[in-house]
Every structure is written in structure tokens, then in C-alpha cells.
N, C-alpha and C positions, 0 to 999 in steps of 0.2 A: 504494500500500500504506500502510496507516494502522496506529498503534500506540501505542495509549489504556493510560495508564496507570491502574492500579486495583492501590491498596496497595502499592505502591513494585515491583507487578509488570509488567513489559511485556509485552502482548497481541500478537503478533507475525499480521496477517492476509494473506491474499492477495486478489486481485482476484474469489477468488469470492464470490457471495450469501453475507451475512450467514444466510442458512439452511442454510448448509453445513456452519457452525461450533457443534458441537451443543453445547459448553459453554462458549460465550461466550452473552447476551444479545446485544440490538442497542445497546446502549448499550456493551458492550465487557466485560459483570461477567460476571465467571467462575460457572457456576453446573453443579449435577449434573442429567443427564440424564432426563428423565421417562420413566420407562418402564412407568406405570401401563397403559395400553392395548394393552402389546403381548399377544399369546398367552405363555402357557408353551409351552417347549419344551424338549427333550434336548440336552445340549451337553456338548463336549468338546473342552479343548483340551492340547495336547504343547506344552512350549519344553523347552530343552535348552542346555547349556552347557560350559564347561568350565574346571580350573584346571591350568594346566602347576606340575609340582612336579619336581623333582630324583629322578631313578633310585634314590637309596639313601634318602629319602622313601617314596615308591611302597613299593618294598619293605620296608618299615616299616608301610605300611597292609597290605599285604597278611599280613603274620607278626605281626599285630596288638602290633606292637612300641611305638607310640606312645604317651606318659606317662601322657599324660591320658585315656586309655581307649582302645573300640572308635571309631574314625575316622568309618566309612559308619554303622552305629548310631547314633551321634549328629546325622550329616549329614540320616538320613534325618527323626528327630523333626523339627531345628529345620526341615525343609523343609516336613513336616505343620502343622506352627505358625504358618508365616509365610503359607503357602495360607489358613488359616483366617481371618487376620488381615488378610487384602490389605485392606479396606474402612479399618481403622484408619492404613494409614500412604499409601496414596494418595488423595487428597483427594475426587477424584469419584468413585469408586469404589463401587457399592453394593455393601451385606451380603446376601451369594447364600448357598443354602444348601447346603453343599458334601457330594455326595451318595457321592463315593469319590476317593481319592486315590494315585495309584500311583507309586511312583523308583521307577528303574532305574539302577544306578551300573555305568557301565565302567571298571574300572581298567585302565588301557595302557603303556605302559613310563616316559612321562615326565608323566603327567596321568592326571585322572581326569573323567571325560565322565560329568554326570546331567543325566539325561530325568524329567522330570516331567509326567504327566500328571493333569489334574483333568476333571472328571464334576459337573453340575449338570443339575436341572430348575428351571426361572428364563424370567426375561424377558429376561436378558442375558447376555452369555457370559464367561466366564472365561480367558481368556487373561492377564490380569492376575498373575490368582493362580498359573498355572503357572511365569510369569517370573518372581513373587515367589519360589516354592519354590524354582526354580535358582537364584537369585540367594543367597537366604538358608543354602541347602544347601553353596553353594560355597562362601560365608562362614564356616561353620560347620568345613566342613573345611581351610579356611586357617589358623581359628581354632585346632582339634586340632594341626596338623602346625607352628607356628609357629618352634617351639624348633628344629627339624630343619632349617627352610627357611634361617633368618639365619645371613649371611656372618657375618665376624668384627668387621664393623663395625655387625652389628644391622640390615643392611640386607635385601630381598627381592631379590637382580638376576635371580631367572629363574623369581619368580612370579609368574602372572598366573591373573585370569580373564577367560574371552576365549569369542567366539561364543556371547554368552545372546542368543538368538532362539525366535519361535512357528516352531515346524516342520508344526504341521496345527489345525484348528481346525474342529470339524464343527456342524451344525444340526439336528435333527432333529424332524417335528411329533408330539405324544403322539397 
């Protein structure tokens, strides 16, 4: 296993063909993926996440109690935002055209579980952007609930976001 550095990054590979690794070069330089030749096609992918909050939190989103506004309302924009934006803050990322974008927030007694799903016709798929949306959306409402969440010491002990995974991810030819 060999591990070329390029820009103070290490290239971490395995013993497979160097065609394997679609955004390395064969010299080792990190580079975005060509996807000039592929078909357009319909795509769709789901990720989903979660942030454990404190029972009298929760209930504060739910009796839309929190200071700083609607909670899931906000949660939901900066998730549309951060979907739109995946290309700007992950490196190889191309700019897809994002064709609809749908949360879904579970509120549960100690957390709150969003699904986000995105919808592209493109040459590549979007799954990026749906774990951006959760990721961004969870931040968002960590962001809203913060005053609620901190101990007396300013600290988080029993928040987390936890399980941001792709839960489906589909292909389809036009």
C-alpha cells in the first residue's frame, strides 16, 4: 500500500488498480471525476439522521417554544440550502441540477430524526447532497435549541448527532 503525498494531503490507497480510484490520477493528484460521457438519467437519493436533545427541549420544539423562532422551519430552509450548495463545500463534487427536494422531520421523545431526500436528472447522482441536507438541517437545529440544551457549565452532555447515513439511492434511464 503506497501513500503519495500531494499538498501536505495523504493519499491513503489499496492494493487495487490504480483505475479503481476515480479521483486520484496515477501519479497520486486528486482530481474530479469526468462524467462528460455518461447518459443523463433520473436519480434519487434519501440519507437521514439524527440529533438526540433533552425531553423538555423536544417539547419546546414541539409548543414552538424556542427563542429564536420556528425550530423545523428553519431546519428545513438551511437543509434546502446546503442540498443546493453541496458542489461549493465538497471538493469533487459537481454542480447537478437539483430538480426537487423533500425533509421529513420526526420529532420523538428524546430526538429529532430528518430524512432528506433529493431528485436530479444528471450524469451523477446525488447522494452527497442528501447527507449535506441532514447534516446541515441537524446543525441548524442544534443551532435553534442551543440555549435549552447547555448544562450549567455551557457544556452539550446529551447532545448529539448520530446515524447520518444514505438509506436508498435509485437510477433510472429517461
Amino acid at each position: 500500500m503506497r501513500s503519495p503525498r500531494r499538498c501536505g494531503v495523504v493519499l491513503m490507497t489499496s492494493d487495487a488498480p490504480e483505475d479503481d480510484l476515480t479521483h486520484t490520477t496515477e501519479e497520486g493528484d486528486v482530481q474530479m471525476v469526468d462524467v462528460g460521457d455518461k447518459p443523463d438519467t433520473a436519480r434519487r437519493a434519501v440519507a437521514r439522521g439524527e440529533i438526540h436533545l433533552s425531553a423538555s427541549t423536544v417539547e419546546a420544539i414541539r409548543g414552538d417554544e424556542i427563542g429564536k423562532g420556528d425550530v423545523l422551519a428553519t431546519a428545513r430552509v438551511g437543509a434546502v440550502q446546503a442540498v443546493k450548495h453541496t458542489w461549493e463545500t465538497i471538493p469533487m463534487c459537481h454542480q447537478i441540477p437539483i430538480t426537487n427536494v423533500e425533509t421529513d422531520f420526526d420529532v420523538r421523545e428524546d430526538r429529532v430524526v430528518l430524512e432528506v431526500a433529493v431528485e436530479t436528472t444528471g450524469k451523477t447522482g446525488c447522494e452527497m447532497e442528501a447527507l449535506e441536507g441532514v447534516t446541515t438541517g441537524l446543525n441548524v437545529v442544534w443551532d435553534m435549541v442551543k440555549a435549552a440544551e447547555k448544562d450549567d457549565d455551557g457544556q452539550y452532555p446529551g447532545t448529539a448527532i448520530e446515524g447520518v447515513e444514505v438509506v436508498s439511492k435509485e437510477k433510472r434511464e429517461l
